[in-house]
C-alpha positions in Angstrom: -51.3 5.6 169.1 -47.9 5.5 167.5 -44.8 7.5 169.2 -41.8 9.2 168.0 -41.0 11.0 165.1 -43.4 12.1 162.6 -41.3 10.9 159.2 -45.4 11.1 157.4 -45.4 15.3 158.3 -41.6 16.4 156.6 -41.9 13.8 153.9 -45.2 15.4 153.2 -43.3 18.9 152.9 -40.9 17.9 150.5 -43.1 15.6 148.4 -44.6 18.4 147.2 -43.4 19.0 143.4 -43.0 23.2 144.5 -41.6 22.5 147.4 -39.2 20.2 146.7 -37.6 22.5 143.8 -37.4 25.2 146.1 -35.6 23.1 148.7 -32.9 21.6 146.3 -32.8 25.0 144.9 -31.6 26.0 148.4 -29.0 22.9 148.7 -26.4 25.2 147.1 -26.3 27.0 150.4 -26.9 30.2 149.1 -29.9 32.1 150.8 -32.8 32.9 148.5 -36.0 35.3 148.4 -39.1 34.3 147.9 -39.0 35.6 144.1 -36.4 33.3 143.5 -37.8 30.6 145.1 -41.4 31.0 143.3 -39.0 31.5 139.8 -37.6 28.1 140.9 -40.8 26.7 141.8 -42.6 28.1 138.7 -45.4 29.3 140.6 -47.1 32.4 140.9 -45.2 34.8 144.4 -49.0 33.8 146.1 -48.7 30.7 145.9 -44.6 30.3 146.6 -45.6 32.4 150.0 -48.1 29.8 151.2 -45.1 26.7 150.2 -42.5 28.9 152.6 -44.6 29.2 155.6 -45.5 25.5 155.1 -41.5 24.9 155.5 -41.0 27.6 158.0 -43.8 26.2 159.9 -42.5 22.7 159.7 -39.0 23.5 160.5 -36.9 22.8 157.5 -36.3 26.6 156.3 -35.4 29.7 158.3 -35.1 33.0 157.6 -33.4 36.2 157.9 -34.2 39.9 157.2 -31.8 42.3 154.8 -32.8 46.4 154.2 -36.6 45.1 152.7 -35.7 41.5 151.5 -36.3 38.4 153.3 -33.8 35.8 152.7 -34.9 32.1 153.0 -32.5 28.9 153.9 -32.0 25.4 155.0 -33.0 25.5 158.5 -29.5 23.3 159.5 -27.3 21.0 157.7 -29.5 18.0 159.0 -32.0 19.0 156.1 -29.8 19.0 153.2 -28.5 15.6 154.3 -32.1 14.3 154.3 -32.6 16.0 150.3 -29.4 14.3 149.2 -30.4 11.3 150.2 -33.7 11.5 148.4 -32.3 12.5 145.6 -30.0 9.4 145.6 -33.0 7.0 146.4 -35.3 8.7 143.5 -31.9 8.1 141.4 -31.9 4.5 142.2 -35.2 4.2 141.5 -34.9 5.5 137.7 -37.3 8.6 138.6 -35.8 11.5 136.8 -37.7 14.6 136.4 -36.0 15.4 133.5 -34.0 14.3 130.7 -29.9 14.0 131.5 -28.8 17.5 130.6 -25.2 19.0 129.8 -24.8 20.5 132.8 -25.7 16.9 134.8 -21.7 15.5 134.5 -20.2 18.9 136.2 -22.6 18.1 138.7 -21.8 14.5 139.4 -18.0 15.3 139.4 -18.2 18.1 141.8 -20.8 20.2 143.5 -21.7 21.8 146.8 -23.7 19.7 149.0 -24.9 22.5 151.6 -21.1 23.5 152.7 -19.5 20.8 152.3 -18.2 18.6 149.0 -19.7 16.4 146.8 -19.7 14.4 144.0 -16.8 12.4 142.7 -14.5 15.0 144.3 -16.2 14.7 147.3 -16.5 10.7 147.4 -12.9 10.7 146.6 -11.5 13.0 149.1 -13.4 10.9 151.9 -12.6 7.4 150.8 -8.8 8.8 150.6 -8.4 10.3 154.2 -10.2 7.0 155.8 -8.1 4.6 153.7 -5.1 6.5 154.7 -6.0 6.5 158.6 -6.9 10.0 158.4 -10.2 9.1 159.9 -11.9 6.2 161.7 -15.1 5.1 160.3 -17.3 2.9 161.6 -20.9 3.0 160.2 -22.1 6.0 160.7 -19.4 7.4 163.4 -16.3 9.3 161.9 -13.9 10.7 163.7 -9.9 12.2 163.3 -7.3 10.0 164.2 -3.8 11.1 165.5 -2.6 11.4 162.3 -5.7 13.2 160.6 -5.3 16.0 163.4 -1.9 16.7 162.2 -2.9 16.5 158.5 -5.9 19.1 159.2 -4.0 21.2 161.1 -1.4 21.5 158.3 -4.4 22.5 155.7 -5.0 24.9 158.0 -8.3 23.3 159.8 -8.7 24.9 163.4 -10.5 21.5 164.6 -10.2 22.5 168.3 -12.6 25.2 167.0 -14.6 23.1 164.9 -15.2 20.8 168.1 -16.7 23.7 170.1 -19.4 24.3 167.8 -22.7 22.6 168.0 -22.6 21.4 164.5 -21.1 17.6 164.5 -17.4 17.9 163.0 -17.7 15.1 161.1 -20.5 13.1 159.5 -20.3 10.8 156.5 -23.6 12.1 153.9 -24.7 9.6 151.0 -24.1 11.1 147.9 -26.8 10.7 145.5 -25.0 10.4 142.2 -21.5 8.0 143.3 -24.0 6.6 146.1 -21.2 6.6 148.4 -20.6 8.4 151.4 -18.9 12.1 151.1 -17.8 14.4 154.3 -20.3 16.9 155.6 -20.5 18.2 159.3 -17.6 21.5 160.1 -14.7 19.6 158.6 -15.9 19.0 155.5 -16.8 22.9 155.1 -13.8 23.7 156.3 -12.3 21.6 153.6 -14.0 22.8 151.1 -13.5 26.4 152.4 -9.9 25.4 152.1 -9.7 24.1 148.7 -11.6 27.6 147.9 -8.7 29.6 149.9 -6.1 27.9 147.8 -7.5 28.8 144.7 -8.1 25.0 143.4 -11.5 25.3 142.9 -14.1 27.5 142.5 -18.2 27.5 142.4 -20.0 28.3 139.0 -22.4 31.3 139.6 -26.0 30.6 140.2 -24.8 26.9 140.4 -24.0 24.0 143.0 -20.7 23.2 140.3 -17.4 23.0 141.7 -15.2 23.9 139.0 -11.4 22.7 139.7 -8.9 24.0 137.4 -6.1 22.0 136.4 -3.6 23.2 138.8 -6.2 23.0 141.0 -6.9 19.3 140.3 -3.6 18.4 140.1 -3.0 19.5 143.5 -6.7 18.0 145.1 -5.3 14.7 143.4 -1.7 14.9 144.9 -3.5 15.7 148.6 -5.9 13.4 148.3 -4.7 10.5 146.2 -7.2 7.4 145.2 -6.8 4.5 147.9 
């Protein structure tokens, strides 16, 4: 009998065409009912019931109670990791559920990858802080150097308090469309918390879009410069 995990079990959860909508419906971060999971889905609120205790039950979505509404999420960051890089593989592999629509560019140049940034943004602002020593990379290990802790600091990055949480403060994510690596873990929200605080950027409603205006980009680019 085989041993270890049971990769068969969660890819069978997602591979299901309801399921998987609700989950990358869920990617933006943003907590959802079950109505607006079965209007992401397009199923009937029967059916989208059964597909959320299926991901309950298997771990990948939690959930929370408000006044009469339950709210539905990613269970932890781990799981919108493991859709991004699905999404990149199924890119790479030319299967597209739809046609390229408008919205796809604003997408690929900057969205919200759980809590953290994505995207060409996102991809930049990574590559930049590791080619500037900000932080050491190797493989799949990245860390703040010297230097990076004074540069987070200055943003106004608390990473002594980042550190004590049980999240990991930095973790390199795949990014589907640039399929390079952005930041995810507590830095990389805290980043893009920061970039929100400034003013730079904000989120389109009912969208993962991370709209930059152009003082906003301007000062992203000049932080962050291309390496």
């Amino acid at each position: 009998m085989k041993t270890g995990p049971d990769i068969a079990r969660a890819a069978a959860l997602i591979g299901d065409p309801a399921r998987a909508n609700m989950l990358t419906a869920l990617l933006s971060g943003r907590a959802l009912t079950a109505t607006e999971l079965a209007q992401e889905a397009g199923v009937t609120a029967q059916t989208a019931s059964s597909h959320l205790a299926k991901l309950q039950e298997g771990g990948l979505l939690t959930t929370a109670r408000q006044g009469r509404h339950r709210y539905f999420r990613l269970a932890r960051p781990e799981v919108g990791a493991a859709l991004e890089a699905l999404m990149g593989l199924a890119d790479q592999a030319g299967h597209q559920r739809t046609r390229t629509g408008p919205r796809d560019p604003a997408l690929r140049q900057a969205r919200v990858c759980y809590d953290h940034l994505a995207g060409e943004a996102g991809v930049r602002m990574f590559a930049s802080l590791a080619g500037r020593g900000l932080l050491a990379v190797d493989a799949e290990d990245v860390q703040p150097t010297a230097n990076g802790e004074i540069f987070f600091a200055d943003f106004g990055v608390d990473l002594p308090a980042l550190a004590r949480r049980p999240r990991p403060l930095c973790r390199a994510c795949l990014d589907w469309s640039e399929r390079r690596s952005h930041l995810a873990g507590s830095l990389g929200a805290a980043l893009l918390d920061g970039i929100g605080a400034r003013g730079w950027a904000k989120r389109l409603p009912d969208s993962r879009v991370v709209r930059f205006s152009p003082p906003g980009q301007a000062a992203f680019d000049a932080l962050f410069p291309a390496v």
